[in-house]
N, C-alpha and C positions, 0 to 999 in steps of 0.2 A: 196213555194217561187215563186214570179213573173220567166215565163221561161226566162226572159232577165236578171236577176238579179244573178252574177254568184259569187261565194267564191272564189279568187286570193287560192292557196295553197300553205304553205310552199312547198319549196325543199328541198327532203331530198333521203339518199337513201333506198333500196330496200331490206327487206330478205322478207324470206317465212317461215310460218308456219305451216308445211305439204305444203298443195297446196293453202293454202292462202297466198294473197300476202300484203304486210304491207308498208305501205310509198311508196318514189319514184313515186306518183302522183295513186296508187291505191286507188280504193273506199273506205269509213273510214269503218272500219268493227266492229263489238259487239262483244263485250266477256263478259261470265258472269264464276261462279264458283262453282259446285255443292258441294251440302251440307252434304252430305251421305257421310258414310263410304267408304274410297276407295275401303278398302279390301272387301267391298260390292258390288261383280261386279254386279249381274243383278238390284240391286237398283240403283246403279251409272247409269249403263247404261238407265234405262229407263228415270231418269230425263235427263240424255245429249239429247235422241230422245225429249224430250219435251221439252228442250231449243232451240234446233234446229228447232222445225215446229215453234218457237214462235220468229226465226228471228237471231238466237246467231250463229255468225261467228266458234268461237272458245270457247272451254271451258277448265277451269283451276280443276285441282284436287290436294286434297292434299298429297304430298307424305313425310308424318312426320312418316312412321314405316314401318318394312318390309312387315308386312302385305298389305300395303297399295302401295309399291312396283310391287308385286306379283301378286294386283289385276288391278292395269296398267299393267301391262306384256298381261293379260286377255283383260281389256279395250282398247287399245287401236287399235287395229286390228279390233275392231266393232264400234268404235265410226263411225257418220257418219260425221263429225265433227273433226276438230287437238285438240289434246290433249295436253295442257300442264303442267306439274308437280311444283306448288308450294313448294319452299322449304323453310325453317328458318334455323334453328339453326344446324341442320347436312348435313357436303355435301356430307359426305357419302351418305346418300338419296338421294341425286342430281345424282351422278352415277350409283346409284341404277335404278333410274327411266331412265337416258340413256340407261340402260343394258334392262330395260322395253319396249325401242323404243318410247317414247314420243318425241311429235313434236315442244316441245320446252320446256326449265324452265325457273322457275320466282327465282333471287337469293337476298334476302334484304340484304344488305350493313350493316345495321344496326344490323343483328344477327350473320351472316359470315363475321368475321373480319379478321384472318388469313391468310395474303397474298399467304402465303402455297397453302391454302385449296380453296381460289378464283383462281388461278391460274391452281391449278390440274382440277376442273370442269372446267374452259374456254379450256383449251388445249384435254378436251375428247370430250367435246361438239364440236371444231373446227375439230378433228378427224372425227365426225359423220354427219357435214354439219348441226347442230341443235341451231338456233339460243335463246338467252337468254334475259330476259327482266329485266334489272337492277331496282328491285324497291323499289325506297325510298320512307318510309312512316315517315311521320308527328314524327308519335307517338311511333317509334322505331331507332330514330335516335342515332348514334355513339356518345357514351358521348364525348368522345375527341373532336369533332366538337357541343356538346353541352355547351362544356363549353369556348368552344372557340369564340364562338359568347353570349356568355353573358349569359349562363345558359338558353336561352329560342330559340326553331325552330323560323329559318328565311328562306325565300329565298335561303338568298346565302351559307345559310350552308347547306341545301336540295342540291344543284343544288351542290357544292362542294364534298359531298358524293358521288354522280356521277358520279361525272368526276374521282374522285380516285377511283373509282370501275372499271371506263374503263380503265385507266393504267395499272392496272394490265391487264387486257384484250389486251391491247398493248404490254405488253412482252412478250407475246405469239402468238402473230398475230393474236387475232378471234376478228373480226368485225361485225359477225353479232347478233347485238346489237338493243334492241328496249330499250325506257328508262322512266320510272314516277316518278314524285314526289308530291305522293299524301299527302293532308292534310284535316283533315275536314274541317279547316277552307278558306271557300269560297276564300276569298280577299290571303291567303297566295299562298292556291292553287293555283291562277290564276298567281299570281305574280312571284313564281317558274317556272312556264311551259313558262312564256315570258322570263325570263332570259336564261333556258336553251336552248330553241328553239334559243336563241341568238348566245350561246356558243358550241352551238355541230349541226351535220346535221342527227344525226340518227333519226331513228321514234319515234313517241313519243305517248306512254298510257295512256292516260286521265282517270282520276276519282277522284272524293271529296270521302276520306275513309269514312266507317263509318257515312256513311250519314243518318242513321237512318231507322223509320220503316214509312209507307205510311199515310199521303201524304205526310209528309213534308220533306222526304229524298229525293222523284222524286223533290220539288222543289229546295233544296240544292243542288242536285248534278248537273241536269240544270243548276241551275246559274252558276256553273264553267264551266262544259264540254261546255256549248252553247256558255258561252263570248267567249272561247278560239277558238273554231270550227270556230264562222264567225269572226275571227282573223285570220284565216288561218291555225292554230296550231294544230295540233292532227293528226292522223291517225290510233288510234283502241281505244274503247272506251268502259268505263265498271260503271256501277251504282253498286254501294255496298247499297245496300240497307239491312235491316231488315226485309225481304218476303221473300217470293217463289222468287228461281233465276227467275222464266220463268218470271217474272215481272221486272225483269233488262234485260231482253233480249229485252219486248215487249218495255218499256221504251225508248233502245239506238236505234230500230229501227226506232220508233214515232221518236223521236229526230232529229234523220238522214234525212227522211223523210223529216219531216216538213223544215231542212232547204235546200232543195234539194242538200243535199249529198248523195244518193241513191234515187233510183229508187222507185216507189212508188206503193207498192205490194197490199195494203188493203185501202179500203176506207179510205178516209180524209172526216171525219163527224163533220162539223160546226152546232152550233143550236144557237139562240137568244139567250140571257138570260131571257126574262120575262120580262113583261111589264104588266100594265093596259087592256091592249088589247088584251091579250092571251086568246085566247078561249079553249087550251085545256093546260092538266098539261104538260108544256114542257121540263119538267127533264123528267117525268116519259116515256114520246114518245122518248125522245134520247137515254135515254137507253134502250129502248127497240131496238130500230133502233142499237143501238153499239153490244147489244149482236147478234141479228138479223145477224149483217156483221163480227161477229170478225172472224170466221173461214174460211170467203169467200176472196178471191183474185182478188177484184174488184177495181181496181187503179183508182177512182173516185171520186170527189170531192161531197160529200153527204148534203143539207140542211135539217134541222127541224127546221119550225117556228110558232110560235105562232099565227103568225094572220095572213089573208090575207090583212091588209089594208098595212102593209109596208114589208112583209115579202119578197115576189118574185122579188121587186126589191132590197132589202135590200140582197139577196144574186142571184142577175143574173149572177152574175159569175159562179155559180156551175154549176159543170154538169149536177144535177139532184137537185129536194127537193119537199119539200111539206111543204103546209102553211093554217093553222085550217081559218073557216070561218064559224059560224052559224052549227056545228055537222059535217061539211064537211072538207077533205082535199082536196084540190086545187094543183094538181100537176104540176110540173114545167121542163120543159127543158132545159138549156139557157136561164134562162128567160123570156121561152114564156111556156102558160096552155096550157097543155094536157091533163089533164084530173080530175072528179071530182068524190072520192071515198067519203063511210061513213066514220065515223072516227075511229072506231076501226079496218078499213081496210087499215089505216095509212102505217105500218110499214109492212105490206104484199106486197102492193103495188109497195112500194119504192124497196123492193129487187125484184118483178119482172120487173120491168122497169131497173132497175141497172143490171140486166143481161141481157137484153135484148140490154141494150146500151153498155156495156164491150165486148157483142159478135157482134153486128152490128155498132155502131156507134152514134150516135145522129140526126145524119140530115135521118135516116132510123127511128128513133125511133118517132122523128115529122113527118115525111111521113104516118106514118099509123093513122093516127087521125085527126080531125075537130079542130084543133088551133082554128080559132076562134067564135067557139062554147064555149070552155073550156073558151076561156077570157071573153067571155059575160058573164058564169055562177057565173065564179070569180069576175067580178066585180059587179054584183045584188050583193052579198056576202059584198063584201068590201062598198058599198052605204048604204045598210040596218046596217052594225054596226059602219059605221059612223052619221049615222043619232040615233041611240039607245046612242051612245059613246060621240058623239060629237068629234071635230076636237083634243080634249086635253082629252083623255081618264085615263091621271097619275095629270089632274088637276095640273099640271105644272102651267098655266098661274097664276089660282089662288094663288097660293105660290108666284110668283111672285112679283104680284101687294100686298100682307101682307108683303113681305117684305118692299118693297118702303115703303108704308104707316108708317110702323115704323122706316125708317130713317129720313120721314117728321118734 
């Protein structure tokens, strides 16, 4: 996102999750949820280390048995990471997992119905300073409020479930409360989180449930968590995806990232999509280039383009790129050439220039080189497949003028 271009944020207030910090104008943070058996501590534990190098704030376990109790007692003392205890339908489990030392639970409205039994986990959890994320989902909602709105989830019956979850939490004084109401459905989703961000000032947990398996879950869940995000709405954020978590981790980070709500840790790699013009296969160079940077910590705006005849000014904004021309890549600065490699020396290139400019800077990186040497080369390049291509290389014009003709 343009650096003048900023997201207003809801207000709202502040807990903490272990030592993260949630709402109250903190960074929006990811959370994802492993998949292992709790009571499997070193399995647990090595995907939590592998959500964590892959960008995941917090991570969620399930604590549905004692075993699974027993092995948070174990996890949570190594997590690198706040751990928090998933529970449904036993709050005993909920106690259980506080007796564990977990750094927060998740309690659904819709399976703990028992004012009883919501009330005795709020008053332990306020004993232990351990704040609780009320989460309403879609597709486990309290029949009484299902049938009260007409037999079918709406809004206001999501966002109602809620707020009578926090009452109870009001009898008891515990306020530190974070709160979702998630739906898979996109438009319901959205429409929930603006009513309730209306009606309450706690933090609020974004995510479209159940969003399915790749690609089309990363786009579902996007469409919600994004609209709500530059709405100002959200403060921790989780893709339920049908994958590997570490892909709901890398997911809410991209996400964050891109719309500069976090700091930006790993290349940001732009490529054309193809044209007429493409001198080389430019999927197959971007991924290369993507796997090339995924494990590098290069906060850099990365080009790959297919051609030189529009490619370096088509992306002069990057910090860095490269642009095919006649076997050759045409490297670029700021949009000025630096230098001119063969083409299977593409994606070598680019990462030794991208560290060279992530540890000195860019105007060091143009200091050690013949700029306008590089530009002559590039443009003999871009003349000769203009003159092979001609100015209309996708035959555009001709399409054109077939059409007129046959509205004549």
């Amino acid at each position: 996102m343009d650096a003048g271009v900023t997201i207003p944020r809801r207000e709202t207030k502040q807990i903490f999750v272990g030592k993260v910090a949630v709402g109250g104008g903190a960074p929006v943070t990811v959370q994802s949820m492993t998949t292992t058996k709790t009571a499997d501590v070193e399995g647990t534990l090595q995907q939590i280390y592998a959500l964590a190098a892959a960008g995941c704030d917090i991570v969620r376990c399930t604590c549905n048995e004692l075993e699974a109790a027993e092995g948070l007692a174990h996890i949570v003392p190594r997590s690198p990471i706040p751990v928090i205890a998933d529970i449904h339908h036993q709050y005993k489990m909920a106690l259980a997992a506080l007796d564990a030392g977990v750094h927060g639970l998740r309690l659904n409205p819709g399976n703990i119905r028992k004012p009883d039994h919501i009330k005795a986990v709020a008053s332990e959890a306020k004993d232990r300073g351990v704040p609780i994320r009320i989460g309403v989902n879609g597709g486990s909602l309290d029949p009484e409020l299902y049938e009260k709105y007409g037999g079918r989830v709406t809004p206001e019956a999501m966002v109602e479930s809620a707020l009578s979850e926090i009452a109870y939490f009001d009898e008891v004084g515990f306020d530190l409360v974070k709160i979702s109401v998630k739906a898979s459905n996109v438009p319901l989703m959205v429409e929930a989180y603006r009513q309730l961000a209306e009606a309450t000032d706690y933090p609020l947990h974004l995510g479209v449930t159940e969003a399915g398996p790749l690609p089309e879950g990363i786009v579902k869940a996007t469409a919600g968590i994004g609209a709500l995000l530059l709405e100002g709405i959200g403060d921790t954020i989780r893709y339920s995806l049908t994958a590997d978590p570490v892909e709901e981790a890398r997911a809410g980070k991209v996400l964050l990232e891109a719309l500069g709500l976090r700091e930006r840790t790993g290349v940001d790699l732009i490529a054309c999509p193809s044209c007429g013009r493409a001198e080389v296969d430019v999927i197959a160079v971007a991924n290369a280039a993507r796997d090339a940077f995924a494990d590098r910590e290069i906060p850099l705006q990365i080009a790959v383009m297919g051609c030189v005849v529009n490619g370096p000014g088509e992306a002069r904004d990057a910090d860095l790129g490269i642009a095919a021309g006649r076997h050759r890549g045409h490297l670029f600065v700021k949009g000025k050439n630096v230098a001119v490699v063969p083409e299977d020396e593409m994606v070598e290139t680019l990462v030794e220039w991208a560290e060279f400019i992530s540890e000195h800077g860019a105007e060091a990186a143009l200091a050690r080189v013949d700029t306008e040497k590089a530009a002559r080369e590039a443009e003999k390049d871009r003349l000769a497949l203009l003159d092979e291509q001609g100015d209309d290389a996708n035959a555009s014009g001709q399409k054109v003028e077939l059409i007129r003709q046959r509205g004549e």
